[in-house]
Every structure is written in C-alpha cells, then in structure tokens.
N, CA, C and O atoms as a GROMACS GRO file, in nm:
protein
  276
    1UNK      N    1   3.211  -1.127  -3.223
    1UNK     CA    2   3.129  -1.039  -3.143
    1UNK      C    3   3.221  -0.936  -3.077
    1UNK      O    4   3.329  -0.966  -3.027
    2UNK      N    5   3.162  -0.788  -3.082
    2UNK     CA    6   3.246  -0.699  -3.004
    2UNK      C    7   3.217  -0.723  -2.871
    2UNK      O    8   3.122  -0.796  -2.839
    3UNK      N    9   3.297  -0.663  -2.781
    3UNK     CA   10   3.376  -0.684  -2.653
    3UNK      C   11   3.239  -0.610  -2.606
    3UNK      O   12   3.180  -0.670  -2.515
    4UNK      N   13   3.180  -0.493  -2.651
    4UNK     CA   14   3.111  -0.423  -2.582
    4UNK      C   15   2.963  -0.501  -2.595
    4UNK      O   16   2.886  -0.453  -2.512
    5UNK      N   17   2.901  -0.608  -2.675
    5UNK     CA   18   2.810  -0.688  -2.648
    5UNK      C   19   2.840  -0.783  -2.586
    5UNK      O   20   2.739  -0.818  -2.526
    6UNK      N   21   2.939  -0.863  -2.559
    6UNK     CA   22   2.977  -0.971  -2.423
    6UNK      C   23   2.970  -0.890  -2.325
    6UNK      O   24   2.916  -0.921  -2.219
    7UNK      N   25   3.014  -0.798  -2.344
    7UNK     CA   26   2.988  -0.733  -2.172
    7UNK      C   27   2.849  -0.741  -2.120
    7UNK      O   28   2.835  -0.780  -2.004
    8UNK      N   29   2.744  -0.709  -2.189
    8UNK     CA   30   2.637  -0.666  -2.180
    8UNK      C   31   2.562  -0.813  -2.191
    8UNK      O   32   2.440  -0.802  -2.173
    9UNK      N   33   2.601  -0.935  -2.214
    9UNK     CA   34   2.550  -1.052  -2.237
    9UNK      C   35   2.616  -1.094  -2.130
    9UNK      O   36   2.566  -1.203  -2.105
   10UNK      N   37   2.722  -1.065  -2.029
   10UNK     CA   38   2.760  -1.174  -1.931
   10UNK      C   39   2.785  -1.107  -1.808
   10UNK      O   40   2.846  -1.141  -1.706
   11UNK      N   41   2.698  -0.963  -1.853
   11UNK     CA   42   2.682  -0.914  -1.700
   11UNK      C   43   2.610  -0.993  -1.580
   11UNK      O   44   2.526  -1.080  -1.601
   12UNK      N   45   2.656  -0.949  -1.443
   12UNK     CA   46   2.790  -0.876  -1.426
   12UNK      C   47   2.859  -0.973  -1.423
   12UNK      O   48   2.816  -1.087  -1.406
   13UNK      N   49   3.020  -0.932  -1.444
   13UNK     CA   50   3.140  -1.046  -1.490
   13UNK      C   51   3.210  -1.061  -1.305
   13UNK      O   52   3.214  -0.980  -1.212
   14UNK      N   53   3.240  -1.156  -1.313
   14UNK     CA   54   3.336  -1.195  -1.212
   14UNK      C   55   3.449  -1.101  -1.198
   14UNK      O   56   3.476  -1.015  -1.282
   15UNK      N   57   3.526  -1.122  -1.071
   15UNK     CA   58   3.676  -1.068  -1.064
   15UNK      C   59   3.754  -1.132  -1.172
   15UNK      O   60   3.830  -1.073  -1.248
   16UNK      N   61   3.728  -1.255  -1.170
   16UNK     CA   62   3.809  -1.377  -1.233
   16UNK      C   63   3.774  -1.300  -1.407
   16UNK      O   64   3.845  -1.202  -1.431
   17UNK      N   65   3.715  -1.324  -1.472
   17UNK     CA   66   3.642  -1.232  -1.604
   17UNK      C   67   3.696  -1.101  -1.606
   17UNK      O   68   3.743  -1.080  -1.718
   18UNK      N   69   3.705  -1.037  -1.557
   18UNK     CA   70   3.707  -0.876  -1.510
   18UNK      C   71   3.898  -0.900  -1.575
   18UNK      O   72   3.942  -0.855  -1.680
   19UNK      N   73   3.961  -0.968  -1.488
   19UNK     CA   74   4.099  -0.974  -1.500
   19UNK      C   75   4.149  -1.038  -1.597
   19UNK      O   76   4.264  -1.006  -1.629
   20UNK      N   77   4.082  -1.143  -1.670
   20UNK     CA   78   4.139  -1.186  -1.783
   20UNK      C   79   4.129  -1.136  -1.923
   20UNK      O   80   4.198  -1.167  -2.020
   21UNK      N   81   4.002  -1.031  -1.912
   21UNK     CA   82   3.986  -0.955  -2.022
   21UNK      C   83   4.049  -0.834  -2.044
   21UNK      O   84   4.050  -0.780  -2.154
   22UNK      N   85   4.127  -0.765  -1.893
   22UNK     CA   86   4.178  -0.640  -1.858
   22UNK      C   87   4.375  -0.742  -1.928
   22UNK      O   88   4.452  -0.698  -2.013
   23UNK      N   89   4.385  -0.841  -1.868
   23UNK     CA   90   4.518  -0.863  -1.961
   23UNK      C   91   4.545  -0.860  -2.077
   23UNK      O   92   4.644  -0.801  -2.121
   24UNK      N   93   4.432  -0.946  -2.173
   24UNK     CA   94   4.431  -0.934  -2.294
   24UNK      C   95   4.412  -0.787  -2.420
   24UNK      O   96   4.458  -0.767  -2.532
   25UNK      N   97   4.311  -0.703  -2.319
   25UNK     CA   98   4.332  -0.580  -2.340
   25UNK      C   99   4.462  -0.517  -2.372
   25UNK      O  100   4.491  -0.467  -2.480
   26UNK      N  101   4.534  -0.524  -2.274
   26UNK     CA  102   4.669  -0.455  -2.209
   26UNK      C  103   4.757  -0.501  -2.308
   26UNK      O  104   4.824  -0.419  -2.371
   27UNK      N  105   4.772  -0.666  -2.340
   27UNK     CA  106   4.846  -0.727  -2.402
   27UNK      C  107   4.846  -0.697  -2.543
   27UNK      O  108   4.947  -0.718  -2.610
   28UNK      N  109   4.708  -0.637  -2.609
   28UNK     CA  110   4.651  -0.606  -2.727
   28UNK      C  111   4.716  -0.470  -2.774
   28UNK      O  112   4.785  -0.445  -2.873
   29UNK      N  113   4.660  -0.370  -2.644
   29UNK     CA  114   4.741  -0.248  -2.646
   29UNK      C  115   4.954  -0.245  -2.686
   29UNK      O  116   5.029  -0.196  -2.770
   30UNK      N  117   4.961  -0.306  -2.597
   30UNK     CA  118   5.157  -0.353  -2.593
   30UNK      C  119   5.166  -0.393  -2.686
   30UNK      O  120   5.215  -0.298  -2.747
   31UNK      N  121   5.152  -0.495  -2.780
   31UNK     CA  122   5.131  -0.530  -2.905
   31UNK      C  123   5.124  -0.414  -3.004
   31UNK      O  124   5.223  -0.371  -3.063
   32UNK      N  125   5.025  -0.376  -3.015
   32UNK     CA  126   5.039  -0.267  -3.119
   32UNK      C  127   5.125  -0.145  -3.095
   32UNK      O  128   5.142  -0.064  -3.186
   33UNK      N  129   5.173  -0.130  -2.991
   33UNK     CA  130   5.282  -0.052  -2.922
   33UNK      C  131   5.448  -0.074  -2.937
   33UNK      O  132   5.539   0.004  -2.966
   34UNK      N  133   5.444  -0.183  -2.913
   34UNK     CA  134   5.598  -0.272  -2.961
   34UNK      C  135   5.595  -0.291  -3.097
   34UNK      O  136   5.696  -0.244  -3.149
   35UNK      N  137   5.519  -0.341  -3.173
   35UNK     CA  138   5.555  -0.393  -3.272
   35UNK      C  139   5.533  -0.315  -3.425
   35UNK      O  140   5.594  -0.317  -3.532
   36UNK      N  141   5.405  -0.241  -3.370
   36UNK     CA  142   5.334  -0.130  -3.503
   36UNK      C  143   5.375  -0.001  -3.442
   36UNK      O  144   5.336   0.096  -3.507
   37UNK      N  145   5.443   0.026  -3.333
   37UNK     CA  146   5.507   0.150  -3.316
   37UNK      C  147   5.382   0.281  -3.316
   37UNK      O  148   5.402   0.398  -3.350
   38UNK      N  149   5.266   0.227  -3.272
   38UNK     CA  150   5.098   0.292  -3.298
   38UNK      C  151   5.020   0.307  -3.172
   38UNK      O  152   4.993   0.218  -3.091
   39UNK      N  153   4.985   0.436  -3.170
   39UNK     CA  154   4.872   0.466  -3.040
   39UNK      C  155   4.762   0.468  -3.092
   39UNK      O  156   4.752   0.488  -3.213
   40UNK      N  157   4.694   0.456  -3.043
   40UNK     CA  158   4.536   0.415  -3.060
   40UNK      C  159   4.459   0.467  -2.955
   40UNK      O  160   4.452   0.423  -2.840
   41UNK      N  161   4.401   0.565  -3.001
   41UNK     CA  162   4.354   0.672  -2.929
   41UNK      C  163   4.181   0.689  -2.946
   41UNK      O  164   4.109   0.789  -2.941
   42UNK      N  165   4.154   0.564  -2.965
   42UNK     CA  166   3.984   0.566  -2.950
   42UNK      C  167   3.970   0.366  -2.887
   42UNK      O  168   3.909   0.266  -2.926
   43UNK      N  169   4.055   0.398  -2.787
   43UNK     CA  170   3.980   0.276  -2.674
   43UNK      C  171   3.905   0.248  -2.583
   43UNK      O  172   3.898   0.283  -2.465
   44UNK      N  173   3.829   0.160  -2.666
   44UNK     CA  174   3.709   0.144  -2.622
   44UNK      C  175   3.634  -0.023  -2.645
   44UNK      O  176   3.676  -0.097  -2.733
   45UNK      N  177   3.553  -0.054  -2.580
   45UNK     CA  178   3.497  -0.221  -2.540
   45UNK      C  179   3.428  -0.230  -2.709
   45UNK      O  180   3.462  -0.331  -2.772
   46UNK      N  181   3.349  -0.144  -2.770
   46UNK     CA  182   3.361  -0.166  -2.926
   46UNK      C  183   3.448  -0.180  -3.035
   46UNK      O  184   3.416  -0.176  -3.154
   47UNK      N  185   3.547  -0.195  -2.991
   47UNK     CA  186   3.700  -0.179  -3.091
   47UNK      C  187   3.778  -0.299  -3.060
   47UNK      O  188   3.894  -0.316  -3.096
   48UNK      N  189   3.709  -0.384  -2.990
   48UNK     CA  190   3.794  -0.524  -2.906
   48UNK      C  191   3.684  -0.592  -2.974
   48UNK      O  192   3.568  -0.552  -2.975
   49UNK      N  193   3.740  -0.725  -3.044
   49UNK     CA  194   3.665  -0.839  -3.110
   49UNK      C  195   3.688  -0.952  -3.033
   49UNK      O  196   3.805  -0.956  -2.995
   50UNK      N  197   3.615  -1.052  -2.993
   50UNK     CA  198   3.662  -1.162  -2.960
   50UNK      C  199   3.684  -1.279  -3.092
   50UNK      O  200   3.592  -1.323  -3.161
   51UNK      N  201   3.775  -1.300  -3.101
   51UNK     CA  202   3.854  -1.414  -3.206
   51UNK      C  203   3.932  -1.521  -3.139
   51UNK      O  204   4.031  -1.516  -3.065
   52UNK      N  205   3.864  -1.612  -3.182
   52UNK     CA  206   3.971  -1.759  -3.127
   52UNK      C  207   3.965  -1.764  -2.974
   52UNK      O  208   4.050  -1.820  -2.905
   53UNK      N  209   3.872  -1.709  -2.933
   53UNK     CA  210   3.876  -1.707  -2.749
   53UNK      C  211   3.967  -1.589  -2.718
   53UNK      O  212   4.035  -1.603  -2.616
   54UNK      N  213   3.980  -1.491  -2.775
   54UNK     CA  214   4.128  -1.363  -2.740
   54UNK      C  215   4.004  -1.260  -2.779
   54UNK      O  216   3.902  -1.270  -2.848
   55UNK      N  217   4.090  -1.112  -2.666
   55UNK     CA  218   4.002  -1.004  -2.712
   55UNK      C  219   4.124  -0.964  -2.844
   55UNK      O  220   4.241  -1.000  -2.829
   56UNK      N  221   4.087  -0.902  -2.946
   56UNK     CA  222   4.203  -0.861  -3.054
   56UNK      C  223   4.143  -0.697  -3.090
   56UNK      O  224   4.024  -0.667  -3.088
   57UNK      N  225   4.276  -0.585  -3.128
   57UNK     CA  226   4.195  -0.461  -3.100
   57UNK      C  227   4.166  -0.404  -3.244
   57UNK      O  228   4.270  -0.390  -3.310
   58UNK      N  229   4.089  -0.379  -3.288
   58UNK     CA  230   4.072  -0.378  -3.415
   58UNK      C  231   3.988  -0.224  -3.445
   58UNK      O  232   3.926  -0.190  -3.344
   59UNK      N  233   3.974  -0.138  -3.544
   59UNK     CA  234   3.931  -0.016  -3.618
   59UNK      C  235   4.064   0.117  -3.615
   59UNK      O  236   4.050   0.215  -3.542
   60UNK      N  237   4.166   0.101  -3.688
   60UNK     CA  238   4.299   0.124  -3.685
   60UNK      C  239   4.291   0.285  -3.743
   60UNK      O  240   4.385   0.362  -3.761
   61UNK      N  241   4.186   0.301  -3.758
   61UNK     CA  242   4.175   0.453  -3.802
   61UNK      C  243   4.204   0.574  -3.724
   61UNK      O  244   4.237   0.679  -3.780
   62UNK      N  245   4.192   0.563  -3.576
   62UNK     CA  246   4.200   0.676  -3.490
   62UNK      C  247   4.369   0.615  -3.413
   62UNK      O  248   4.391   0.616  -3.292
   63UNK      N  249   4.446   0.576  -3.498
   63UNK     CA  250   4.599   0.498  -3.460
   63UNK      C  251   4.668   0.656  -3.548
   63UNK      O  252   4.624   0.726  -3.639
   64UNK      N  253   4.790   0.661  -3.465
   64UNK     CA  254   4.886   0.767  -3.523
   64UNK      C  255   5.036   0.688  -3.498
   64UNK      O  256   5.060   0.626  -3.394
   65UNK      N  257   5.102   0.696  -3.579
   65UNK     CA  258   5.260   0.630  -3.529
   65UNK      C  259   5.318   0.754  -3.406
   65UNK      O  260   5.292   0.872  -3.386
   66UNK      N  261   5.402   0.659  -3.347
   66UNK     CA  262   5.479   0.720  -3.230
   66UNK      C  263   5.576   0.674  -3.196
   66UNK      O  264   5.600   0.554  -3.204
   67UNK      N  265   5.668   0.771  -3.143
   67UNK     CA  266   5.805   0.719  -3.095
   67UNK      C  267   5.774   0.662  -2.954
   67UNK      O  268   5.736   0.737  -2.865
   68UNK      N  269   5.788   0.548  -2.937
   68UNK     CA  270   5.740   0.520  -2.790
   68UNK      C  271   5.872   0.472  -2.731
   68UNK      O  272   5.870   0.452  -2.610
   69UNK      N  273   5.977   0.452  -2.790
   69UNK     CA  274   6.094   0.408  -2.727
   69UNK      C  275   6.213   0.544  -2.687
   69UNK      O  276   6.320   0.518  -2.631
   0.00000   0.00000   0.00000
C-alpha cells in the first residue's frame, strides 16, 4: 500500500506515527543519496510503499544522478 493511502486510513496519526514515518522517509531519502548517488525530485506520500513494516521510496523516474559529496 502507498504511504499516501495509510495516511488517509489512519488519520489523524499521532506524534509518535508522525515521527516514525518522517525517519524512515529521511532514511529512504539518505539511502538513495549515499549509495545510488540520486536525487529524487518528485517526493511525495505516493512514491513511499510500505514493505515489510518500512516506508521504501520507489518510482525512480523523476531521479537524476548527482554529485552530492
């Protein structure tokens, strides 16, 4: 399920909710930042899947490589 129908199924979310989905986000983002060297420049709560209990960021089409270091 995308990120942007849990939202809308577990409104409104807690602080507690609010913050664990804003890490995994972040962590998702850094990830593809460190390792695929890729910005991703169409983020958004439809582009986040939940898998295995994790948000994961997924539709890699609006991604450009970048020197981020």
């Amino acid at each position: 399920m995308d990120f942007s129908h849990i939202l809308k199924a577990q409104a409104p979310l807690s602080r507690v909710q609010i913050c664990e989905y804003w890490q995994q986000m972040l962590e998702a983002v850094h990830f593809i930042h460190e390792k695929g060297n890729l910005v991703h420049t169409d983020l958004k709560p439809a582009n986040f899947l939940m898998a295995k209990g994790r948000l994961k960021l997924l539709d890699f089409r609006p991604c450009h490589a970048a020197n981020l270091h």
